[in-house]
Structure formats: C-alpha cells, structure tokens
N, CA, C and O of each residue as an XYZ file, in Angstrom:
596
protein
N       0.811     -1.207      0.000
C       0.000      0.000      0.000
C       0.850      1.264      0.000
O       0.431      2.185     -0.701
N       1.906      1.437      0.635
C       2.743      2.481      0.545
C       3.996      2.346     -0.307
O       4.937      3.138     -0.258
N       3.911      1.007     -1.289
C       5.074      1.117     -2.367
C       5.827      2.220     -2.980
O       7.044      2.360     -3.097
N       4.701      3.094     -3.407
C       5.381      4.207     -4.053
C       6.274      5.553     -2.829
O       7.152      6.380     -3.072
N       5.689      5.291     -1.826
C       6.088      6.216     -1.026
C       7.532      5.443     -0.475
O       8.461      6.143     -0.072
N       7.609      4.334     -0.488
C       8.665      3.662      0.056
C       9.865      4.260     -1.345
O      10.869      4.946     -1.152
N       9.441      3.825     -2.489
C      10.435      3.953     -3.177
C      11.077      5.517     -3.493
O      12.108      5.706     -4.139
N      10.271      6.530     -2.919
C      10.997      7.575     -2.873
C      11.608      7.987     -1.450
O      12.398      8.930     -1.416
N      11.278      7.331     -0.318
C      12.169      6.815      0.391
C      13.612      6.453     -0.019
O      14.527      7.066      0.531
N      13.890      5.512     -0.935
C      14.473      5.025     -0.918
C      15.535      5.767     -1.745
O      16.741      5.629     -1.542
N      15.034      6.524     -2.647
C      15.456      7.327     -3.442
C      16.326      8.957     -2.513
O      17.372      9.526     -2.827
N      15.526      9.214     -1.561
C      15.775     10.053     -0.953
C      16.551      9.809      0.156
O      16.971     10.851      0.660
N      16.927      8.683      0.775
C      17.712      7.933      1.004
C      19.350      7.783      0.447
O      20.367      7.670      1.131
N      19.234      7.817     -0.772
C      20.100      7.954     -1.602
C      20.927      9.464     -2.247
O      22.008      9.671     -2.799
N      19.887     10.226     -1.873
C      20.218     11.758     -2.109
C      21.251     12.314     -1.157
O      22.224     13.049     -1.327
N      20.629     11.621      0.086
C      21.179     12.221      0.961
C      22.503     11.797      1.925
O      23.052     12.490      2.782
N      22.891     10.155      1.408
C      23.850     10.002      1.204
C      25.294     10.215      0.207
O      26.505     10.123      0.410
N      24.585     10.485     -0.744
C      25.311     11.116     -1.793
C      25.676     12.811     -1.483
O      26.731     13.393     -1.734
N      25.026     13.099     -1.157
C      25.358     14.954     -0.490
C      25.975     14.983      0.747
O      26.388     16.030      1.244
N      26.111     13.313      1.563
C      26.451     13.110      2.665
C      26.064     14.308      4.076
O      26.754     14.852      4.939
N      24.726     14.320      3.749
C      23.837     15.226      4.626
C      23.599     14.101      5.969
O      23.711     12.876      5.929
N      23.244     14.951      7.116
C      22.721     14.258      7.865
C      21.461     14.534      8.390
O      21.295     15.700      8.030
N      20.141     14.097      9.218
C      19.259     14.091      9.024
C      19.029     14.929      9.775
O      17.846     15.224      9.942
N      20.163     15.702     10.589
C      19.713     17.417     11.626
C      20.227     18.225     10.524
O      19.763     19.329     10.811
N      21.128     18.426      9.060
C      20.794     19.217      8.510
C      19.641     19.399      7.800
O      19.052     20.478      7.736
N      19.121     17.887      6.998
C      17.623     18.352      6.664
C      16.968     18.880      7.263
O      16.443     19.914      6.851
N      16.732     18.386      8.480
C      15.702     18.732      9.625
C      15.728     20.183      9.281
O      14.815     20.506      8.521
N      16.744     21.393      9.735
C      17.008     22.617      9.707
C      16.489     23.323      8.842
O      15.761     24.312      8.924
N      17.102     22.493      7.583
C      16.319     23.193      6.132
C      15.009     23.006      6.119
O      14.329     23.976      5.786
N      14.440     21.956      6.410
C      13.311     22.448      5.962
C      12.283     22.136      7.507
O      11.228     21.530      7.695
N      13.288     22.944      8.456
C      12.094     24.080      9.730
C      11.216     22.491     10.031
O      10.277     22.165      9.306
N      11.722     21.555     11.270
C      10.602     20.888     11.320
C      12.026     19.962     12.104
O      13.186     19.920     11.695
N      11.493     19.360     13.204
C      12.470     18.120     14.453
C      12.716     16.942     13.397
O      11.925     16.436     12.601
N      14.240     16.631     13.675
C      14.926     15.327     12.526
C      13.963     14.147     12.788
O      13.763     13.363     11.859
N      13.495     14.002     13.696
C      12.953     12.820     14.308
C      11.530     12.628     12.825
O      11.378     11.653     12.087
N      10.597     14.139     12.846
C       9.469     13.767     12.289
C      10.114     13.844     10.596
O       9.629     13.183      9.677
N      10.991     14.550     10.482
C      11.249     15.351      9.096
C      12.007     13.496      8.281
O      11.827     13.062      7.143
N      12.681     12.961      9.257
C      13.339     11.123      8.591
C      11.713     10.237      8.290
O      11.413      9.451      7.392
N      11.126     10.620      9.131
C      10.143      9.465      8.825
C       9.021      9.764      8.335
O       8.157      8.907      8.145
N       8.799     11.483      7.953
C       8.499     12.015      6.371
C       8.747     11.863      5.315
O       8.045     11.992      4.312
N       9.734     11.583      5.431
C      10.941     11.147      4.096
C      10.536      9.764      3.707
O      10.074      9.402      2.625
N      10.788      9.055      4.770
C      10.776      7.315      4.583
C       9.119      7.152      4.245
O       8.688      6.044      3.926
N       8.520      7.934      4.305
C       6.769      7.544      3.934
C       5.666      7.427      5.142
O       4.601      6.856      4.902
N       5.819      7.744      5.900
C       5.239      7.700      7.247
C       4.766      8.494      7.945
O       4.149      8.272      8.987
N       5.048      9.739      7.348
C       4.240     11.317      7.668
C       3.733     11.708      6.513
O       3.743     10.864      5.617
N       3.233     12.889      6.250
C       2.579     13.408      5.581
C       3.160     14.967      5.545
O       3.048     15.591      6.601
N       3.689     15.554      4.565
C       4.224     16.648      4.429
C       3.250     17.824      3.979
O       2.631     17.769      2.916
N       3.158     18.949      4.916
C       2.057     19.983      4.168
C       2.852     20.719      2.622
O       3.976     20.369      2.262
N       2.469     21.195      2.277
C       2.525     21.908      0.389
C       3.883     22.258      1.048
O       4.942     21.640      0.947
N       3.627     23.337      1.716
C       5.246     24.487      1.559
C       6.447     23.205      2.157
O       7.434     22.992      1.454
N       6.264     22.435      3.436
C       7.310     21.391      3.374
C       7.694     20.667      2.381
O       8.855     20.715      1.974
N       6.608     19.751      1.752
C       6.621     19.444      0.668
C       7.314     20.031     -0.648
O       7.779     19.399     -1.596
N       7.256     21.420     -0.447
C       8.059     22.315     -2.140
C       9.488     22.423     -1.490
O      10.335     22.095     -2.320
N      10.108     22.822     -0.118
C      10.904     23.031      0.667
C      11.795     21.606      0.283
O      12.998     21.760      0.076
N      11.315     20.462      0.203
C      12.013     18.958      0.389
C      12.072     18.948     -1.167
O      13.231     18.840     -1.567
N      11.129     19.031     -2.162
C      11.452     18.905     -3.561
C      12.878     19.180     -3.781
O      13.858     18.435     -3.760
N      12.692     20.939     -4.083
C      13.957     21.965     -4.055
C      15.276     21.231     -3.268
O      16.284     21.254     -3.974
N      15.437     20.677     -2.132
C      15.979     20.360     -1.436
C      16.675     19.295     -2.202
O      17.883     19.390     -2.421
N      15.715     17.907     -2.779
C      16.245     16.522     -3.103
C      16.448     16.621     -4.867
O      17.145     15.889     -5.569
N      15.565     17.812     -5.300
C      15.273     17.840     -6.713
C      14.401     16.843     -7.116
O      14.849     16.042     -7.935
N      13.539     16.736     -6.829
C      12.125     16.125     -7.166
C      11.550     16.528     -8.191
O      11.806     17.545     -8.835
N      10.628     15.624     -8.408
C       9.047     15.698     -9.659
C       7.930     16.379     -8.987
O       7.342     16.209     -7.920
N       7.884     16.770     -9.449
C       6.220     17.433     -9.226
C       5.610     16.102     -8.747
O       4.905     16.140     -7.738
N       5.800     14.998     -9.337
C       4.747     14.017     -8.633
C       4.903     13.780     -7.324
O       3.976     13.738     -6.516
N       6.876     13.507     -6.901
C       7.271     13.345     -5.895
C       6.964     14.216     -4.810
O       6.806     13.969     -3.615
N       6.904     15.367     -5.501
C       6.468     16.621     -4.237
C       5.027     16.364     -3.854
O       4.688     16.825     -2.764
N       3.964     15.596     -4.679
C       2.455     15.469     -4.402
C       2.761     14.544     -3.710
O       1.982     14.481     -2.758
N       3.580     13.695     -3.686
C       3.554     12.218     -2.726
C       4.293     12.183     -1.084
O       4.182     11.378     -0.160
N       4.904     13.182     -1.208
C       5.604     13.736      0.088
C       4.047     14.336      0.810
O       3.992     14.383      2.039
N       3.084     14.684      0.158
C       1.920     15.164      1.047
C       0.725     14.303      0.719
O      -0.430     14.678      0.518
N       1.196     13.127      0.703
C      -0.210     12.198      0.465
C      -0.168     11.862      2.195
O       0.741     12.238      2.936
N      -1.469     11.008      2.657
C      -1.565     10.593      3.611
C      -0.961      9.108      3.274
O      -1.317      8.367      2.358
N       0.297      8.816      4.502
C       0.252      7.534      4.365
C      -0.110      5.828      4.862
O      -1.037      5.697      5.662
N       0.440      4.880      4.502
C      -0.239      3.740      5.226
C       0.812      3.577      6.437
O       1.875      2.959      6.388
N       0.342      4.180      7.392
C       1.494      3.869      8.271
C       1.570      2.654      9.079
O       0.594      2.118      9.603
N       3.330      2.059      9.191
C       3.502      1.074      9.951
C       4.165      0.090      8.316
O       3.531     -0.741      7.666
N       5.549      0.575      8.075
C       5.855      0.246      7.143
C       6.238     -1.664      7.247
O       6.298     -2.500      6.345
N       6.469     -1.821      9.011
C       7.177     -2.983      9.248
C       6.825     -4.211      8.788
O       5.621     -4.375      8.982
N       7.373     -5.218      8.228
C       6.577     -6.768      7.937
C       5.438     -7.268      9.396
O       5.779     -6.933     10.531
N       4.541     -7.815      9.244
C       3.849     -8.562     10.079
C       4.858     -9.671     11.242
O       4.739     -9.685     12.467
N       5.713    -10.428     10.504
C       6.731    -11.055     10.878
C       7.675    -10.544     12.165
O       7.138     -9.514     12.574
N       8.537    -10.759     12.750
C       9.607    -10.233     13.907
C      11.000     -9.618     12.701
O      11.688    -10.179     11.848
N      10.929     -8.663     13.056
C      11.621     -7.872     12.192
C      13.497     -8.464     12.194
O      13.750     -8.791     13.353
N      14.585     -8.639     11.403
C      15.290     -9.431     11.616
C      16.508     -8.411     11.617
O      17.356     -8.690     12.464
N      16.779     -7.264     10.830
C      17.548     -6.161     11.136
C      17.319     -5.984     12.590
O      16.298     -5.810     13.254
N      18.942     -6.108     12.970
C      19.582     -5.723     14.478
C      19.021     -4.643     14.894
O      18.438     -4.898     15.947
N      18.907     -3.598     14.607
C      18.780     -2.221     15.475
C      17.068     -2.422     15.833
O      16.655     -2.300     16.986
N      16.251     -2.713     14.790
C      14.793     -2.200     15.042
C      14.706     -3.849     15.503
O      13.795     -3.774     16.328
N      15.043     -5.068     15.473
C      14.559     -5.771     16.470
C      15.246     -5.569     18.134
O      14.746     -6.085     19.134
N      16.245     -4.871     18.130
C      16.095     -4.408     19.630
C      14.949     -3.680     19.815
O      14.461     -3.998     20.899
N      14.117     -2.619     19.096
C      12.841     -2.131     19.691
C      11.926     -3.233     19.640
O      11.594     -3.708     20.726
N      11.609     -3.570     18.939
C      10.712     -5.253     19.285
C      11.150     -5.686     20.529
O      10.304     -6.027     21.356
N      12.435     -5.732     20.823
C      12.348     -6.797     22.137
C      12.472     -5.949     23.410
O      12.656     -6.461     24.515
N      12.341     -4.383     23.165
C      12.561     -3.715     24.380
C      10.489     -3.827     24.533
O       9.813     -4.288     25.453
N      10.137     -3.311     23.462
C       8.539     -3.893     23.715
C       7.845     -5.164     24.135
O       6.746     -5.171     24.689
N       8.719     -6.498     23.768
C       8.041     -7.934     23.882
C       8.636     -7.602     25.658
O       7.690     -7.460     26.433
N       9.990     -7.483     26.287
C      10.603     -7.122     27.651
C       9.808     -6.118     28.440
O       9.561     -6.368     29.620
N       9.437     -5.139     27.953
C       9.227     -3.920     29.041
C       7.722     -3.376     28.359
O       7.205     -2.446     28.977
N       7.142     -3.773     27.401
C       5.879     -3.263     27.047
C       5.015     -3.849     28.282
O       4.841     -2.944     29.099
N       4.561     -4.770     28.590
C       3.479     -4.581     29.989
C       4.106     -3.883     30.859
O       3.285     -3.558     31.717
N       5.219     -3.440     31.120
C       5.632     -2.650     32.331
C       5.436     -1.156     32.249
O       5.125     -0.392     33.162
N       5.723     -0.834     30.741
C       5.196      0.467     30.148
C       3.936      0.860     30.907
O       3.634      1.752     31.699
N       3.246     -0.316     30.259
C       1.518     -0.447     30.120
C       1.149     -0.143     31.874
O       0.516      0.747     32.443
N       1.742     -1.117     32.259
C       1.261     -0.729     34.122
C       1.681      0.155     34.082
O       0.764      0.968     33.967
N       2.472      0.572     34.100
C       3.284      2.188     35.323
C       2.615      3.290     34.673
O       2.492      4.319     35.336
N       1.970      3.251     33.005
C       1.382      4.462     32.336
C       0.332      4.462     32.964
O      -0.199      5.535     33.250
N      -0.369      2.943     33.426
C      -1.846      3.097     33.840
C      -2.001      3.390     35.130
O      -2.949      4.051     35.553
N      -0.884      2.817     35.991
C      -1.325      3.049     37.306
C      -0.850      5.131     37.634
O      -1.006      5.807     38.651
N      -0.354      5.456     36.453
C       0.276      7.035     36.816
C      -1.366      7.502     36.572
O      -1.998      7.770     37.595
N      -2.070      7.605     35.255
C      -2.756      7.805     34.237
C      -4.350      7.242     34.399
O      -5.329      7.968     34.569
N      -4.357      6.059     34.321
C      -5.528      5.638     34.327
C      -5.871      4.744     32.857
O      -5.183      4.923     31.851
N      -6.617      4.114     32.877
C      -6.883      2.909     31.472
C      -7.375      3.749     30.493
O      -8.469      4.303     30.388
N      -5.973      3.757     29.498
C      -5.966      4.716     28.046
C      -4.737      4.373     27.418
O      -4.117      3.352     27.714
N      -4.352      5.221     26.530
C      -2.949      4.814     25.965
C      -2.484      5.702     25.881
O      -3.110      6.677     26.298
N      -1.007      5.938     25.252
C       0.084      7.216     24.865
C      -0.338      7.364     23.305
O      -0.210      6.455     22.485
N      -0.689      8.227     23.115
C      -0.932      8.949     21.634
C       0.399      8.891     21.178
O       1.376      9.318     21.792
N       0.395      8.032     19.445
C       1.443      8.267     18.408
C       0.976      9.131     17.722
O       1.804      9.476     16.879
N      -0.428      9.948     17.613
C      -0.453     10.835     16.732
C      -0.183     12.006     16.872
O       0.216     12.695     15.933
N      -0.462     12.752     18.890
C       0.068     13.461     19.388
C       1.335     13.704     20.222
O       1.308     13.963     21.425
N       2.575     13.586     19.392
C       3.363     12.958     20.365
C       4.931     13.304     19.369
O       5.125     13.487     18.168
N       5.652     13.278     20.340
C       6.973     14.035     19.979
C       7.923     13.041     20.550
O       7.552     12.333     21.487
N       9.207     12.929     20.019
C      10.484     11.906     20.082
C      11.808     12.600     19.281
O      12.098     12.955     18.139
N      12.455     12.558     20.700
C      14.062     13.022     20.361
C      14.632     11.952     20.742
O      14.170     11.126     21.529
N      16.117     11.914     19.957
C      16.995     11.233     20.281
C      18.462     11.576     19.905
O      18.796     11.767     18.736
N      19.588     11.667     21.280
C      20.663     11.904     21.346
C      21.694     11.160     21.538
O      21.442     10.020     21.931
N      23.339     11.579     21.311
C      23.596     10.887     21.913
C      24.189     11.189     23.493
O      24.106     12.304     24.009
N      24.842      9.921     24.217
C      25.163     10.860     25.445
C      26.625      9.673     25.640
O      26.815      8.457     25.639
N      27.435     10.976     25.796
C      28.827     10.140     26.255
C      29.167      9.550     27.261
O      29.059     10.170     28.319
N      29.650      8.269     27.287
C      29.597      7.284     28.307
C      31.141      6.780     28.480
O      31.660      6.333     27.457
N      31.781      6.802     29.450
C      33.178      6.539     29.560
C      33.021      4.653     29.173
O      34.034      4.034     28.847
N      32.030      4.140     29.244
C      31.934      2.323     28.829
C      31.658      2.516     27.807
O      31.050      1.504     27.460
N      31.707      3.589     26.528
C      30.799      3.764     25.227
C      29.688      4.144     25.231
O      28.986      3.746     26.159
N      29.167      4.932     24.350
C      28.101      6.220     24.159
C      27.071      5.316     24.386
O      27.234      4.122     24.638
N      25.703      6.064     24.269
C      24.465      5.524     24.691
C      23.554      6.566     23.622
O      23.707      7.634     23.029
N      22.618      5.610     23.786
C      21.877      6.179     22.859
C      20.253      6.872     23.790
O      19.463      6.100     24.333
N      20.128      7.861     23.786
C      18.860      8.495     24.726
C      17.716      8.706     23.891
O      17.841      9.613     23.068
N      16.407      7.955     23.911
C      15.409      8.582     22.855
C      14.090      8.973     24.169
O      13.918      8.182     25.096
N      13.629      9.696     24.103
C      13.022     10.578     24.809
C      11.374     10.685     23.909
O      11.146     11.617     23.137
N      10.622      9.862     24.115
C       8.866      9.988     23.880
C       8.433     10.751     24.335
O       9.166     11.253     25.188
N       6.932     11.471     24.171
C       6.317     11.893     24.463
C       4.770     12.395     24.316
O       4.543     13.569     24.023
N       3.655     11.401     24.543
C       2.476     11.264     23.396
C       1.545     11.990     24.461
O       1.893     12.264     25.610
N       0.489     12.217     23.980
C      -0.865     12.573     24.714
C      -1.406     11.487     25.499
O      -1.968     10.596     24.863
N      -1.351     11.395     26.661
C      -2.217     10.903     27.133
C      -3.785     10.618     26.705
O      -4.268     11.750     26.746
N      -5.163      9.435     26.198
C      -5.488      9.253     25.740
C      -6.781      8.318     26.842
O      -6.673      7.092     26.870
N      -7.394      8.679     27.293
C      -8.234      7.786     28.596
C      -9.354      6.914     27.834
O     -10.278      7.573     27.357
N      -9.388      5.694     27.681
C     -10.332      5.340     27.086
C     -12.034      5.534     27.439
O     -12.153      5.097     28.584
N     -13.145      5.915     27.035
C     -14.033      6.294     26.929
C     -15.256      5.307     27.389
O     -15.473      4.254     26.789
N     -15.971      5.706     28.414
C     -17.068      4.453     28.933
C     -17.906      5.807     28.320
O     -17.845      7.035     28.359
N     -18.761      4.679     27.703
C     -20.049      5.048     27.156
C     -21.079      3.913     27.346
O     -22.233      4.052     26.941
C-alpha cells in the first residue's frame, strides 16, 4: 500500500547520502524536528505543500514526488513477521521485555488509556559514556483515557 512512497524513500535515502547530509541538517532546512522530518521522508508522515516544495527543491524532485511527500500515508511500514535487522529488532524486544511494564506504570500514573502516536513528539541523542556512548530517545504522546459510554 505504501510502495510508491517507500520507493521515494528510498530514493531520498540515496540523495542524501550522496550529499552526505545528515538528518539534523535536513531537519534545519526544511524548519521541522529530525525525528518527524526522517520518517516524512521514509513515507510515514505526511508533508504539508510548503514542506513538501521546501524537500522537492531540497532533493530535486518531480512534481509528482512533491504530491507524494503530502499524500496521507499507510502507516507502519514494518513486515507482520519479527523484524530481523539488528537495530529495530532491539525495539521489538525492548517492547516484547518492558511493554506490559510500560503499560502498568502508564496506567497506574494515568488511568486505562494509551500514549498517543499521533500526538506525540520523540528526540533522540547521543550521550557520552566513559563504557561507550548511549543512545537516549526521549517519547512523548498525549495521554489518551479510554471512553465508557
């Protein structure tokens, strides 16, 4: 469902290794946190017009590409399967490990609801560690109370 958006992903991907940019200078250029502005790129956000003309100009795009940077997309690019790339199956297993613990400590703070991915913000740094760096990613969603009716 998101083929085409993947493949300019992939394409843009490629731009920006080739200009050997990194994803806090995009971010900058085009006014918007690296976090949301990478996974705009990769097909997973939705870019308004002026971001959208801002990232064209930027990658040198098609007019089509610039309409597809602001389509809505199918989000949740991942296989159904346990994902087998190292980095994103450590988030799988920090979720299969610590997701009910999430789940309690959000509910017993909060109350029975969830953390909003639609309202919701994520940084990530790094932080120097005399045993080797660490990696800090920092969430932050709307609280979300589920609804008795």
């Amino acid at each position: 469902m998101n083929e085409a958006k993947t493949a300019l992903g992939i394409k843009i991907l490629a731009i920006k290794k080739q200009k050997k940019w990194t994803w806090d200078e995009i971010a900058r250029k085009l006014e918007h946190a690296p976090v949301w502005v990478c996974a705009a790129c990769l097909g997973q956000m939705s870019m308004t017009a002026e971001t959208a003309e801002k990232a064209g100009v930027l990658f040198d795009l098609s007019a089509e590409e610039v309409e597809l940077l602001q389509a809505v997309p199918y989000r949740g690019s991942l296989p159904t399967q346990v994902p087998t790339d190292p980095l994103i199956y450590r988030f799988y297993e920090l979720v299969m490990v610590y997701g009910t613990t999430w789940k309690e400590l959000i509910q017993d703070e909060f109350g029975d609801g969830i953390m909003s991915a639609i309202d919701f913000d994520m940084t990530m740094e790094r932080q120097p560690d005399q045993k080797g760096d660490r990696v800090k990613i920092t969430m932050s969603g709307k609280f979300l109370p589920y609804k008795r009716y």
